[in-house]
C-alpha positions, 0 to 999 in steps of 0.5 A: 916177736921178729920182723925178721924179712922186714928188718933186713931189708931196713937194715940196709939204713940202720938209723932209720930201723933203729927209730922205726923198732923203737916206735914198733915196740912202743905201739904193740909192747909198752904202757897205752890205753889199748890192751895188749891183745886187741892190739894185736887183733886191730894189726890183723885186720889192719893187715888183713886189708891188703892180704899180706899174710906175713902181718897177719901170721906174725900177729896172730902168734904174738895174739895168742902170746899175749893172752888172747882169746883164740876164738877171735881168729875165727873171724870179726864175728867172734869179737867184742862188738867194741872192736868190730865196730873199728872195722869202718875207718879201718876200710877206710882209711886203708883205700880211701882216707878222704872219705873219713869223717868227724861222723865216722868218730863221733860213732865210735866214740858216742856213749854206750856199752862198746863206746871207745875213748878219744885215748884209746881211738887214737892208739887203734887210728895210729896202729891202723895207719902203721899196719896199712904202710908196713904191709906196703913195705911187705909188699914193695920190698918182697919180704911177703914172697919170703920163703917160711913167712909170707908165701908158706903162710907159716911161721917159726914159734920163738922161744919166748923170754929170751929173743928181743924184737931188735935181735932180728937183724945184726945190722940194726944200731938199736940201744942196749937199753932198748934191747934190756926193756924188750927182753924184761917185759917180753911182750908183757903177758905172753904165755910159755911156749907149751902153753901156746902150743896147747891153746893152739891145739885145743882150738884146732880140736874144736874146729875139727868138732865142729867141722864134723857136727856141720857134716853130719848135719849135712848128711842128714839134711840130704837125707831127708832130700836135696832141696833149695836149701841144699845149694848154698855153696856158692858163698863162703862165710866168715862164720863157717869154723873151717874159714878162719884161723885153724893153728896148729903145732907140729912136732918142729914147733911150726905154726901154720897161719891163717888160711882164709884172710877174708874172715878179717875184714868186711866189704873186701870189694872196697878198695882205692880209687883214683882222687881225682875221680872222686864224685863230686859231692865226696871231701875236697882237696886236703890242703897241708897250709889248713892242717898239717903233722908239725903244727896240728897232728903232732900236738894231738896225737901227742896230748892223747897218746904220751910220747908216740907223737915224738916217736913218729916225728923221728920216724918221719924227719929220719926217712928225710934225712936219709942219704940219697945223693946217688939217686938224686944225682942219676936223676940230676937234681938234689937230693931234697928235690928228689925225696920230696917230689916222692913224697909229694906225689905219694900225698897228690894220690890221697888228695893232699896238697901243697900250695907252695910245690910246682907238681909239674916237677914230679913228672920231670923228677920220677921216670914212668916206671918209677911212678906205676911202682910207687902207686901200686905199692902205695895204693894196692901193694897185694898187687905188686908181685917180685918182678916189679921190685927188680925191674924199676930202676935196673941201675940203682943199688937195692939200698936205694930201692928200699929207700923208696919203699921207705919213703912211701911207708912214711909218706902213706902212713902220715897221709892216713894220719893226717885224714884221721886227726883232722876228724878227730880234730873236727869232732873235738871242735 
């Protein structure tokens, strides 16, 4: 279960990664209101939204660890509709987060057969919005371009029981304790390693079954003569076997991933547009005096869901706290002037605002170069490619580098939180 690319490039601030293993193995390892596999399954779509196959892959290995069932990789419409109906604010709060609304919850959580709980919805909301900025970081630091991860599509099958998260990376100041609990509860329901590799095979045998059956009917249907019918090849669908999830395990343990992303998410057109060229009638700037994370988010995420509310309120103050006087200082100013004209500006592009900040410093703060690479790394990292990460800022140190994409992980992940915890919020009112 190793973030492997991802945690060395953390590593280069290791109080920050210990805090961020620490609240990765909370949300996906430790008791919650979410059961373990569709945990699992809400990171792939969440990751899905961006096509960062890295996410993807390394979640659907620790899906079938976990006990889940492998036809659910075959695509959203193989899945309880419960989870299914997840897909909307998922959309949602992935491109344009403003547009979530108190209606948005009340339907998932109206009474039915597929309803969710508030506990539950907030575990899948703060899962979403975790997913969402760490494929940022995926993107923006180039760990999706890693060689046998993000660019091959594949990953290397671990041997369970023995291999804690925090071993990913020497670097990292995790706590023996931390690493004692990773290594005893071992992703809590995971499956030996030859009984993985069996559900993978088997459900690559039946995707091959099927692949056949689909052919053969072909044939017959050309035999019986090439009709209108015949031309539908224009438009693949989710629910065709071959467009899914086909894992297989070779002789070396490799697992290939999934080959067709798109089978994860739905209306795969939508995607971020600029705030301030929102339709008139769409929600109005999000003010932070009206709702903020220390006064109103922290407390409901907190009182829903036990102790991630402490969890990510370190995660936050720590990416604050870290040293950045050397690239303050190239920009000549301090280094909380700096690190908050980031953040700032990272909130303005999903309508948040704040009453007391001058936004005319952000263009005096952050060179142009800085500001297109924040911006698509924050709003469409499967847009950014490995050039971008070198060319911006050709003088600071790759520490430094990976400081912002810290800061846009944060700064995003909060931005998506604070959106759907005021809707909580409003439906609970």
């Amino acid at each position: 279960g190793r973030l492997e690319a991802v945690t060395q490039q953390m590593g280069y601030h290791p109080q920050y990664l210990d805090s961020f293993l620490k609240t990765q193995h909370y949300l996906m390892h430790m008791d919650g209101p979410l059961p373990f596999d569709c945990r699992h399954y809400i990171a792939i779509m969440a990751a899905a939204r961006h096509q960062c196959r890295y996410l993807v892959n390394l979640h659907v290995l620790q899906f079938l660890r976990a006990g889940g069932d492998p036809q659910w990789l075959r695509g959203l419409e193989f899945i309880p509709p419960k989870l299914r109906n997840l897909n909307e604010i998922n959309k949602i709060l992935a491109h344009r987060p403003w547009l979530i609304t108190k209606e948005h919850i009340e339907k998932l959580l109206k009474i039915s057969e597929w309803s969710w709980s508030l506990a539950e919805l907030v575990h899948a909301v703060v899962l979403l919005a975790h997913c969402h900025a760490l494929a940022s970081f995926v993107f923006g630091c180039g760990c999706e371009q890693d060689e046998g991860l993000g660019g091959q599509g594949s990953l290397k099958t671990l041997s369970l029981g023995n291999q804690c998260f925090c071993e990913a990376t020497a670097s990292n100041s995790c706590s023996q304790e931390l690493l004692c609990i990773n290594r005893k509860r071992s992703l809590d329901s995971c499956m030996e390693l030859d009984s993985l590799r069996e559900r993978m095979q088997r459900i690559h045998v039946e995707n091959e079954g099927r692949d056949e059956m689909r052919l053969l009917q072909q044939d017959r249907e050309e035999g019986e003569g090439r009709g209108a019918e015949g031309v539908q090849g224009g438009t693949e669908h989710c629910s065709d076997p071959s467009a899914g999830f086909s894992p297989f395990a070779d002789t070396d343990g490799e697992v290939t991933g999934a080959t067709n992303l798109a089978c994860y998410m739905q209306d795969p057109d939508f995607g971020y547009q600029d705030f301030a060229r929102r339709d008139e009638d769409q929600t109005q700037v999000f003010r932070v005096q009206d709702y903020s994370w220390e006064d109103h988010g922290f407390s409901l995420v907190n009182r829903l869901y036990s102790d991630i509310g402490h969890l990510l309120d370190e995660k936050f103050r720590m990416v604050d706290g870290l040293q950045s006087s050397a690239m303050a200082k190239r920009q000549g100013c301090e280094p909380s002037v700096f690190k908050r004209g980031i953040w700032n500006y990272i909130h303005c592009m999903f309508g948040i605002r704040y009453d007391d900040y001058d936004y005319a410093e952000v263009n005096q703060l952050l060179e142009r170069m800085l500001k297109v690479y924040i911006k698509t790394v924050t709003c469409y990292p499967e847009k950014t490619n490995s050039e971008m990460f070198d060319r911006f800022w050709k003088q600071f140190k790759h520490s430094e580098k990976v400081h912002v994409n810290l800061l846009i992980l944060e700064a995003r992940m909060q931005a998506e939180l604070l959106y759907a915890l005021q809707a909580i919020t409003q439906y609970m009112i």
